[in-house]
One Martini backbone bead per residue (centre of mass of N, CA, C, O) as a GRO file, in nm:
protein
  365
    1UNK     BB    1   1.077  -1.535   1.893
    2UNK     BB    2   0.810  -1.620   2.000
    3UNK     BB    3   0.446  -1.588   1.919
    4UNK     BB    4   0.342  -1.478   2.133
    5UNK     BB    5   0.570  -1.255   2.185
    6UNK     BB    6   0.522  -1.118   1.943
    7UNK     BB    7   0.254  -1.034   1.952
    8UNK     BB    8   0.266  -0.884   2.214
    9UNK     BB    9   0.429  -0.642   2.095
   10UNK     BB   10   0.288  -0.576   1.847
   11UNK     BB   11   0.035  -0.462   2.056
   12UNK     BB   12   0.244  -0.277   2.206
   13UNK     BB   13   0.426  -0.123   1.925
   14UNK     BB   14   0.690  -0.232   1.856
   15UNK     BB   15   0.913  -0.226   1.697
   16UNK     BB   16   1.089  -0.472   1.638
   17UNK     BB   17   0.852  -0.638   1.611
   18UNK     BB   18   0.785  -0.567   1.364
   19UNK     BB   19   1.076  -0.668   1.218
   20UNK     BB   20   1.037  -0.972   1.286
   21UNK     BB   21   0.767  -0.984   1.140
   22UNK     BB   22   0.860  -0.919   0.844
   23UNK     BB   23   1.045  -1.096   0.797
   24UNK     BB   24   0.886  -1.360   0.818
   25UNK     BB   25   0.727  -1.302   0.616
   26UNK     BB   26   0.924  -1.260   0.356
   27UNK     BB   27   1.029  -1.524   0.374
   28UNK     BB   28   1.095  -1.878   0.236
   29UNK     BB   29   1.020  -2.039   0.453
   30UNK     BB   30   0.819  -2.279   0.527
   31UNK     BB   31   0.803  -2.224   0.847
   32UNK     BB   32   0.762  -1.916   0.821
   33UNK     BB   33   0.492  -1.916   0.687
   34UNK     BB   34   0.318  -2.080   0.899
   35UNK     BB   35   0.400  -1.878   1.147
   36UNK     BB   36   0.259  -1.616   1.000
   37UNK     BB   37   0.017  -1.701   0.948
   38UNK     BB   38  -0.056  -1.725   1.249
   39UNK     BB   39  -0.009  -1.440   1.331
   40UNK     BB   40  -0.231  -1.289   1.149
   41UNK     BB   41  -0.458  -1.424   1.247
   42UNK     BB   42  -0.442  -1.337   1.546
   43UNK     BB   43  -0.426  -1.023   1.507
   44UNK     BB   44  -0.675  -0.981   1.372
   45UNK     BB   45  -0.826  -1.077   1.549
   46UNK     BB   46  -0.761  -0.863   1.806
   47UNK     BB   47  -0.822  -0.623   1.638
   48UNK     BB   48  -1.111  -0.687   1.611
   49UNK     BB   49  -1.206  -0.660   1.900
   50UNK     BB   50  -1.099  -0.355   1.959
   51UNK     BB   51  -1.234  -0.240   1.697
   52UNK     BB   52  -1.522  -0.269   1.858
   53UNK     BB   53  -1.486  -0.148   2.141
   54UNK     BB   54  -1.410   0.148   1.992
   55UNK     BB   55  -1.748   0.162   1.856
   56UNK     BB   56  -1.879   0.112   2.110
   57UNK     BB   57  -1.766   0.386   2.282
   58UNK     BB   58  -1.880   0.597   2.060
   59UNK     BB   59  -2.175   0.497   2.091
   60UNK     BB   60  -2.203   0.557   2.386
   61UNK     BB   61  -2.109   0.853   2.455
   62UNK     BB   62  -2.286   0.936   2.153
   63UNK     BB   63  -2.529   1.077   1.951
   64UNK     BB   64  -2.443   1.243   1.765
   65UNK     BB   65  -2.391   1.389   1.427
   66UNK     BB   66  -2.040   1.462   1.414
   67UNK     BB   67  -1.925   1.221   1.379
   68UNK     BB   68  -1.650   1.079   1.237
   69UNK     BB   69  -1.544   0.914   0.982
   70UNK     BB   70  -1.341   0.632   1.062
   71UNK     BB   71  -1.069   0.418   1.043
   72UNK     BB   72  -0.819   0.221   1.190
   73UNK     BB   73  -0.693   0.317   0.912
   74UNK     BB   74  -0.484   0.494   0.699
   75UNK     BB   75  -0.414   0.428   0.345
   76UNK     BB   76  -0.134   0.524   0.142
   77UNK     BB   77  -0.052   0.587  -0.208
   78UNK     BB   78   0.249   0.659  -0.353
   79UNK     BB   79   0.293   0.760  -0.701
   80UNK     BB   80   0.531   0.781  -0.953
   81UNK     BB   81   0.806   0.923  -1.097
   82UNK     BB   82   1.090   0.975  -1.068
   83UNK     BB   83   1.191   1.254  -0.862
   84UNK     BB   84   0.922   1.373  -0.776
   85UNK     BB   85   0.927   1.310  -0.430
   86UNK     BB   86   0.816   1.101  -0.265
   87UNK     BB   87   1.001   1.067  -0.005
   88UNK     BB   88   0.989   1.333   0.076
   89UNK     BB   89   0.686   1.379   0.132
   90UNK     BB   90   0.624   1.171   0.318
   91UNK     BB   91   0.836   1.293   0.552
   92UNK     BB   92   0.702   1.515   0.582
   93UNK     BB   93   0.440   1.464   0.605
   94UNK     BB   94   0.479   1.259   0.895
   95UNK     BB   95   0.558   1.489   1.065
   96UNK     BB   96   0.296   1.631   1.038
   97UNK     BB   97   0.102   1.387   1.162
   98UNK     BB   98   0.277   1.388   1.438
   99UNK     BB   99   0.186   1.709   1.495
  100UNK     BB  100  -0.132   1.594   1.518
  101UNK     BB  101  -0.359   1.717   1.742
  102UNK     BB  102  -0.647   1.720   1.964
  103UNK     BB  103  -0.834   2.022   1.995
  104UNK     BB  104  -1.021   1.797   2.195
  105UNK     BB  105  -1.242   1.639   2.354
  106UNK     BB  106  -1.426   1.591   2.127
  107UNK     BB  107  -1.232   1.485   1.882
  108UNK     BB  108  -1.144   1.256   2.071
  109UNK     BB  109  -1.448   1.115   2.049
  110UNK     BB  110  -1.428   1.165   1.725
  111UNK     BB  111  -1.163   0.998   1.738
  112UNK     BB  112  -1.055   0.711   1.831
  113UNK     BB  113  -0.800   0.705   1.579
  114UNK     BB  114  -0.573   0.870   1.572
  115UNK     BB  115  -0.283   0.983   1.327
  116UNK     BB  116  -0.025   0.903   1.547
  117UNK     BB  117   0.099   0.709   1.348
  118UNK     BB  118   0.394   0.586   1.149
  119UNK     BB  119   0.395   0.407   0.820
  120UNK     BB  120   0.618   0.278   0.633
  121UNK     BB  121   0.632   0.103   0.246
  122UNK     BB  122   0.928   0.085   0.069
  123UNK     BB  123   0.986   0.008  -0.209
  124UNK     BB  124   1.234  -0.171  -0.403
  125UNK     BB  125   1.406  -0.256  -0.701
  126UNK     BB  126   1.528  -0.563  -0.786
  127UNK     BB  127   1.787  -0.758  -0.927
  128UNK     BB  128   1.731  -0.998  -1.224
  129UNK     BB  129   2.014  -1.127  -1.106
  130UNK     BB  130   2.009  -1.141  -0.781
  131UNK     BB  131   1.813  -0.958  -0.584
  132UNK     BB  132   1.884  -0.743  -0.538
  133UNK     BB  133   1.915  -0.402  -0.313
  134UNK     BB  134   1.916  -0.085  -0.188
  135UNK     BB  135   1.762   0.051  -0.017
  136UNK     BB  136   1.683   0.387   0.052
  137UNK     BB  137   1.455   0.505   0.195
  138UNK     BB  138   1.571   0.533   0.503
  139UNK     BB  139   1.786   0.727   0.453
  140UNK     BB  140   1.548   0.960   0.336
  141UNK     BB  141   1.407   0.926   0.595
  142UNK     BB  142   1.571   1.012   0.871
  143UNK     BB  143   1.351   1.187   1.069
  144UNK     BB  144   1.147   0.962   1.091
  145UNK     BB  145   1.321   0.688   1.159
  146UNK     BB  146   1.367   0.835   1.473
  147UNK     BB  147   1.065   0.839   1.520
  148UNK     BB  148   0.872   0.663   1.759
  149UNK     BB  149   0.586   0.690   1.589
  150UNK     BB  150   0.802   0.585   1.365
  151UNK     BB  151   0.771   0.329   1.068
  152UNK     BB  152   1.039   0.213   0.856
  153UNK     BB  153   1.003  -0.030   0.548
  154UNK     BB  154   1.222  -0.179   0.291
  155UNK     BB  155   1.107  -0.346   0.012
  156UNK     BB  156   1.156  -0.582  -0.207
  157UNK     BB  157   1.038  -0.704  -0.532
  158UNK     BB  158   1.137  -1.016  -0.612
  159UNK     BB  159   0.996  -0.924  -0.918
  160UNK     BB  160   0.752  -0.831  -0.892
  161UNK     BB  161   0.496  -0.649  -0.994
  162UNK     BB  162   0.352  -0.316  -0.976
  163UNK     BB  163   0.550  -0.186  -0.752
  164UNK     BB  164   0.524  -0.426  -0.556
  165UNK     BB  165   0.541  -0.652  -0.314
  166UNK     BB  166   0.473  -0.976  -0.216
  167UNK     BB  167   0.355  -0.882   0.076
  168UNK     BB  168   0.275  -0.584   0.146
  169UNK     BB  169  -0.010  -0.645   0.278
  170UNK     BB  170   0.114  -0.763   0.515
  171UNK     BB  171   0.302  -0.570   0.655
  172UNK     BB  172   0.041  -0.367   0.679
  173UNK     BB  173  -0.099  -0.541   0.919
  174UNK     BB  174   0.131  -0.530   1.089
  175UNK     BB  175   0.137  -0.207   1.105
  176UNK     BB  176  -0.128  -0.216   1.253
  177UNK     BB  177  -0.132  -0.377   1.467
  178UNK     BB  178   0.077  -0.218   1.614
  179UNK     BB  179  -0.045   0.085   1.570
  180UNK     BB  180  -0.037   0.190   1.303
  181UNK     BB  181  -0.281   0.471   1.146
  182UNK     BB  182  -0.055   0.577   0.903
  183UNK     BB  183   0.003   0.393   0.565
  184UNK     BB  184   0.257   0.401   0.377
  185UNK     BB  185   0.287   0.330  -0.028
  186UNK     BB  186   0.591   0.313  -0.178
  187UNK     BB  187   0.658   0.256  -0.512
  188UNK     BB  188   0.917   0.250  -0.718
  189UNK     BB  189   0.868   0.409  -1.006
  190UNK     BB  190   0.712   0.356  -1.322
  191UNK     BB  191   0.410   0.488  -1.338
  192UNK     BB  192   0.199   0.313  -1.543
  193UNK     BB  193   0.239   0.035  -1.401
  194UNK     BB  194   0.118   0.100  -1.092
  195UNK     BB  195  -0.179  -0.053  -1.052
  196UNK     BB  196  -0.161  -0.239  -0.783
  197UNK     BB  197  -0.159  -0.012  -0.521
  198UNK     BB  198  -0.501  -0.029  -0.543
  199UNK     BB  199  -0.523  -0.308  -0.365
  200UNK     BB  200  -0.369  -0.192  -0.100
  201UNK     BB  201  -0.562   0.064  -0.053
  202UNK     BB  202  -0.740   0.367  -0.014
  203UNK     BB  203  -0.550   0.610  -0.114
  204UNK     BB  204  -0.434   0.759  -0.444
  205UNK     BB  205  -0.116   0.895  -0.532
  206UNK     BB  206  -0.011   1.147  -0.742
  207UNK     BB  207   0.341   1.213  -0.805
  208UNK     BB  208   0.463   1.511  -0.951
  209UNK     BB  209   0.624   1.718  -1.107
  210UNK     BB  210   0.720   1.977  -1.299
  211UNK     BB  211   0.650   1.940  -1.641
  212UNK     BB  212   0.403   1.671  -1.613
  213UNK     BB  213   0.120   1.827  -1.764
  214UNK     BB  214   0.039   1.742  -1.986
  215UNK     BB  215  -0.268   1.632  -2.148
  216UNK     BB  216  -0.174   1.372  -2.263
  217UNK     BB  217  -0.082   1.263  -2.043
  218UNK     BB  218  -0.337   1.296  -1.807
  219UNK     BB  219  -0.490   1.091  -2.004
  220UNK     BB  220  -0.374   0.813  -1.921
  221UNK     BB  221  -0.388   0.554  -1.892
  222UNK     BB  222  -0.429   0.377  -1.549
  223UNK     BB  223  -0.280   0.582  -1.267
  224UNK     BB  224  -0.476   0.831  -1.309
  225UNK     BB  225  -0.738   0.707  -1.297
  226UNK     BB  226  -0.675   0.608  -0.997
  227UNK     BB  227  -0.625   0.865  -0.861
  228UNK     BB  228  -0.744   1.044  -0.585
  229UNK     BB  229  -0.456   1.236  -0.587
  230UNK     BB  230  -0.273   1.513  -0.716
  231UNK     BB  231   0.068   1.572  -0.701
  232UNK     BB  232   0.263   1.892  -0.712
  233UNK     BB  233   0.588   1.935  -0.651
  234UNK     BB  234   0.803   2.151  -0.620
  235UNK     BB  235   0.619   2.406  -0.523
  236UNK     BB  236   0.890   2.654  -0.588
  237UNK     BB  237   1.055   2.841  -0.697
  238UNK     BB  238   1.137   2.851  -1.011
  239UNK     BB  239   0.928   2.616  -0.968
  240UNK     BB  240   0.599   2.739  -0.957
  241UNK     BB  241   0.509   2.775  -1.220
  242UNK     BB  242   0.518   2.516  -1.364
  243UNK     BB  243   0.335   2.409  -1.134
  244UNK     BB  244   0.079   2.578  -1.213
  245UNK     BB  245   0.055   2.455  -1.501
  246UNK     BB  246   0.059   2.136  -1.430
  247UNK     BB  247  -0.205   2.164  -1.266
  248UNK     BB  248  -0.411   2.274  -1.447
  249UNK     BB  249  -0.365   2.082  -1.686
  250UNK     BB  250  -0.465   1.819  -1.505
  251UNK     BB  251  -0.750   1.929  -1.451
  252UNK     BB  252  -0.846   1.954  -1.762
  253UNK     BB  253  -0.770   1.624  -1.805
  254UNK     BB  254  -0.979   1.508  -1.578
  255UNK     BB  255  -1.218   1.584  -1.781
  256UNK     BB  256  -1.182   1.309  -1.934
  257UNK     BB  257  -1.205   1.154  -1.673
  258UNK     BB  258  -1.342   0.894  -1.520
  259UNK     BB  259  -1.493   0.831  -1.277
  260UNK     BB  260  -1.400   0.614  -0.976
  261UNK     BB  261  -1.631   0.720  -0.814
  262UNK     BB  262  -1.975   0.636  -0.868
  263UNK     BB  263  -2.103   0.694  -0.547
  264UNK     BB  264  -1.963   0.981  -0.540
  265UNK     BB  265  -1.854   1.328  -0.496
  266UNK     BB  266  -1.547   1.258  -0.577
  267UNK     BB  267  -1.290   1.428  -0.704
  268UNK     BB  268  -0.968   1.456  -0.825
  269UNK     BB  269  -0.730   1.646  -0.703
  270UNK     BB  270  -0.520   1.922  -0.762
  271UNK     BB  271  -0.206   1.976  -0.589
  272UNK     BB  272   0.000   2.195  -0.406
  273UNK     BB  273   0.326   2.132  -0.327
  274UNK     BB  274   0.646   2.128  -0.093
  275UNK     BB  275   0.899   1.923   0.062
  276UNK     BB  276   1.107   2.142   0.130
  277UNK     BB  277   0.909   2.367   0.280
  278UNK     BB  278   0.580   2.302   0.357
  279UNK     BB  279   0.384   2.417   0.115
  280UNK     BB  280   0.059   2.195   0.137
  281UNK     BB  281   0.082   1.966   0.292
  282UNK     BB  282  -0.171   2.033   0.495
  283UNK     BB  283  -0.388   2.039   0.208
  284UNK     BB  284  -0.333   1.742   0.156
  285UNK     BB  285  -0.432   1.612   0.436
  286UNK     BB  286  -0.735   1.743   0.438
  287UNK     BB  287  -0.793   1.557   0.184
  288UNK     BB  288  -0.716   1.277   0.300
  289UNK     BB  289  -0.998   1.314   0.517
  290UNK     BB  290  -1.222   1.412   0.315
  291UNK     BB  291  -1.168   1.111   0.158
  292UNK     BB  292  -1.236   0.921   0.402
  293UNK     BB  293  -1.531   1.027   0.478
  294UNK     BB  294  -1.670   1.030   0.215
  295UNK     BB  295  -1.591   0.708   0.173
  296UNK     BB  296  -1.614   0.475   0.410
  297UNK     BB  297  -1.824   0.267   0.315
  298UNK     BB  298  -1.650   0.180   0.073
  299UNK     BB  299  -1.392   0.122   0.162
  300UNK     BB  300  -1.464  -0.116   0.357
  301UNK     BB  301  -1.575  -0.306   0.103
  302UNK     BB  302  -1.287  -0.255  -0.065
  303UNK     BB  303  -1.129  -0.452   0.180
  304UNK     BB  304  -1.265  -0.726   0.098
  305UNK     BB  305  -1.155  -0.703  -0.227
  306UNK     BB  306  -0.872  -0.734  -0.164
  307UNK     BB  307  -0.819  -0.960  -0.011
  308UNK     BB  308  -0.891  -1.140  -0.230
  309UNK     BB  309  -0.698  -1.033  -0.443
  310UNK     BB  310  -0.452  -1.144  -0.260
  311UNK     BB  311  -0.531  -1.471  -0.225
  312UNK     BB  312  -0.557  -1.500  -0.557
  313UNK     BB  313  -0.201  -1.430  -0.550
  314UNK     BB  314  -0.117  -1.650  -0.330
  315UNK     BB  315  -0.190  -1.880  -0.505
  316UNK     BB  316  -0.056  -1.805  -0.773
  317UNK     BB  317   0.245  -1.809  -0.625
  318UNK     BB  318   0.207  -2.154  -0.491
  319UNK     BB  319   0.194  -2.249  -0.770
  320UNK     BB  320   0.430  -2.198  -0.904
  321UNK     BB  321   0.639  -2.246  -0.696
  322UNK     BB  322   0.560  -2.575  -0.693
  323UNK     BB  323   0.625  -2.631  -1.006
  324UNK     BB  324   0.932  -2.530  -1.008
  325UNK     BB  325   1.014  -2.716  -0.795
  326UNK     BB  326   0.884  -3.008  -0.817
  327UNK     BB  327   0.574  -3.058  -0.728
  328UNK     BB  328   0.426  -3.320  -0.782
  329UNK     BB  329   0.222  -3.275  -1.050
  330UNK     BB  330   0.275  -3.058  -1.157
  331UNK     BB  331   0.624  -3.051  -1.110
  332UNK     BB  332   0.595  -3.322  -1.335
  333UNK     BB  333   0.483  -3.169  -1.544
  334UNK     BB  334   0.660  -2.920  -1.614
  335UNK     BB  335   0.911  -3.106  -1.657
  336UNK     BB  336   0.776  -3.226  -1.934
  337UNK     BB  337   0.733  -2.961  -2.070
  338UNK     BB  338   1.038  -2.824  -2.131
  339UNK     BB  339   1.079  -3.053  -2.367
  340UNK     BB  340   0.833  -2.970  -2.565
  341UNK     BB  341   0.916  -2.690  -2.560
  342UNK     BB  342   1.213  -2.656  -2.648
  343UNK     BB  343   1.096  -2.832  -2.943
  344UNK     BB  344   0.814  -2.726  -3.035
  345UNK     BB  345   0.554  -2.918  -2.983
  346UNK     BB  346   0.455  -2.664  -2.777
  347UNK     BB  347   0.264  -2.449  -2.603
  348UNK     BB  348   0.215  -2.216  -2.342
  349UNK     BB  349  -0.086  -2.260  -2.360
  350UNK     BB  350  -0.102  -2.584  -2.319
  351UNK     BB  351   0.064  -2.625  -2.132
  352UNK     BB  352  -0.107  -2.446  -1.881
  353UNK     BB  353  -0.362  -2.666  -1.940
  354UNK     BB  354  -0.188  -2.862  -1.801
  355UNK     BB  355  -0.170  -2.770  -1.563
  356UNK     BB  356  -0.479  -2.775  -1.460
  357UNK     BB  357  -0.503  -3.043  -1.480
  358UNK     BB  358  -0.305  -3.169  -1.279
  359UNK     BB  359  -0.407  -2.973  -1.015
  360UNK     BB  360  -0.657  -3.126  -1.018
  361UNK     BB  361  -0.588  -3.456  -0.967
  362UNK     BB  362  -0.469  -3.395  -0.743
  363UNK     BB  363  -0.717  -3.308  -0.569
  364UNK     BB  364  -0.829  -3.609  -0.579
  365UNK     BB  365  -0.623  -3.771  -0.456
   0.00000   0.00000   0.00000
């Protein structure tokens, strides 16, 4: 499918269109990398119309000050221990996000993005050996994967680092041009290691088992002080005691981390839910519109500076890899250094130091 047809596709909401756009994204052909560039770049182009017409629709229909702040789409982004149930959490949650209408011709008034679609990226982690995956995410979350307002999307971490897959960001942006305005992002899940999911969502949910909650865990650097709701799952039959108790102690322990939003009012909540019976799920998301509504002018701010920290993450992966091939002066110099490398000639620290002389000779020449 040509640029242009994949384009209109993609405005048009095609799931098809979407699984080749994300495809090409993916890829690691040159000529596949050029062209993705060019999709995303035409893509945010529309999207950034679209978004201006309707913003400007919604101030000219209405004066009153009842108008609820909505982004034109929210990111959520789901880390946790294995077990804890994310990818139930979210196959609930978006089953129960896509039967919510709204109730008012007011509310639709007030709402011209309703969360009406839903897109999942869920990471799956890589084998350091073959590069292979097992993807197994879309075949957990069966029925939302049916429901034609929702794409799930499963990403191999292809070595990344920090739960997160290497093009995670542009998925999300190609999920969002489809026109799906609810965006699931679910980490790999090795739990305090996945800081990089704060860099491309709007909020961080982190998502524990019953019996994971004792105040010491709770207040570990990392991945809690990031999380701006906790969801303690599987809070249900016999397993509903430890879920109360390991709430109370996050709760506690919660008092004891810096607030994240130091500009808000905002502090993390933690929730108790079950994904098996779906008791507290709409409690959980009527938080994260909360969350949406209450923090709106910092979240656009927000992502404006995840774009430039994805921009200079794009850059670090693209002079590596091009080190690596042997390309250029870099790729020359990195050559001369391995054989001095191994034989201890220098160190890597020096190494690293030739290699950005290099880069720069590059760029002068």
């Amino acid at each position: 499918m040509s640029g242009p047809l994949l384009l209109r596709g993609l405005l048009e909401g095609s799931r098809s269109s979407l699984a080749r756009a994300i495809t090409l994204i993916e890829s690691s052909r040159l000529d596949h990398r050029q062209e993705a560039a060019k999709l995303l770049d035409a893509l945010l182009l529309e999207r950034s119309k679209t978004t201006r017409q309707d913003s400007n629709a919604m101030i000219a229909s209405t004066s009153t000050s009842t108008s609820k702040s909505r982004l034109p789409s929210l990111r959520i982004g789901v880390a946790g221990p294995p077990g804890a149930g994310k990818s139930s959490l979210i196959e609930t949650m978006g089953m129960h996000v896509l039967g919510q209408k709204p109730s008012s011709s007011e509310e639709i008034l007030n709402r011209p993005n309703p969360r009406s679609r839903v897109a999942v990226v869920a990471v799956d982690p890589s084998s350091t050996r073959t590069g292979g995956s097992i993807l197994g995410d879309k075949t957990r979350m069966d029925s939302l994967s049916k429901d034609p307002n929702a794409y799930v999307r499963a990403s191999p971490t292809r070595g990344a680092l920090g739960g997160l897959a290497q093009h995670s960001n542009d998925v999300i942006l190609l999920c969002e041009g489809a026109g799906f305005c609810s965006v699931f992002v679910e980490t790999v899940g090795l739990g305090q290691s996945e800081v990089a999911i704060d860099e491309c969502v709007d909020m961080l949910w982190l998502v524990v088992p019953p019996g994971g909650g004792d105040e010491l865990q709770g207040v570990k650097k990392g991945i809690v002080e990031l999380a701006d709701m906790i969801v303690v799952n599987k809070a249900d039959g016999d397993l509903l005691p430890s879920a109360k108790k390991a709430a109370a102690e996050y709760t506690r322990a919660l008092h004891l981390v810096r607030p994240k939003h130091k500009s808000s009012t905002w502090r993390t909540p933690v929730q108790l839910c079950s994904a098996h019976t779906g008791v507290g799920v709409a409690e959980v998301w009527k938080r994260a519109l909360e969350f949406e509504e209450q923090n709106f002018a910092s979240l656009l701010e927000r992502r404006g500076k995840q774009a430039s920290q994805w921009m200079w993450a794009g850059f670090e992966s693209l002079l590596i890899e091009a080190a690596r091939e042997k390309k250029g002066e870099v790729g020359r110099t990195a050559l001369a250094l391995q054989d001095r490398l191994a034989r201890g000639l220098t160190s890597p620290r020096k190494g690293a130091e030739d290699l950005v002389s290099a880069f720069f000779k590059e760029l002068t020449h």
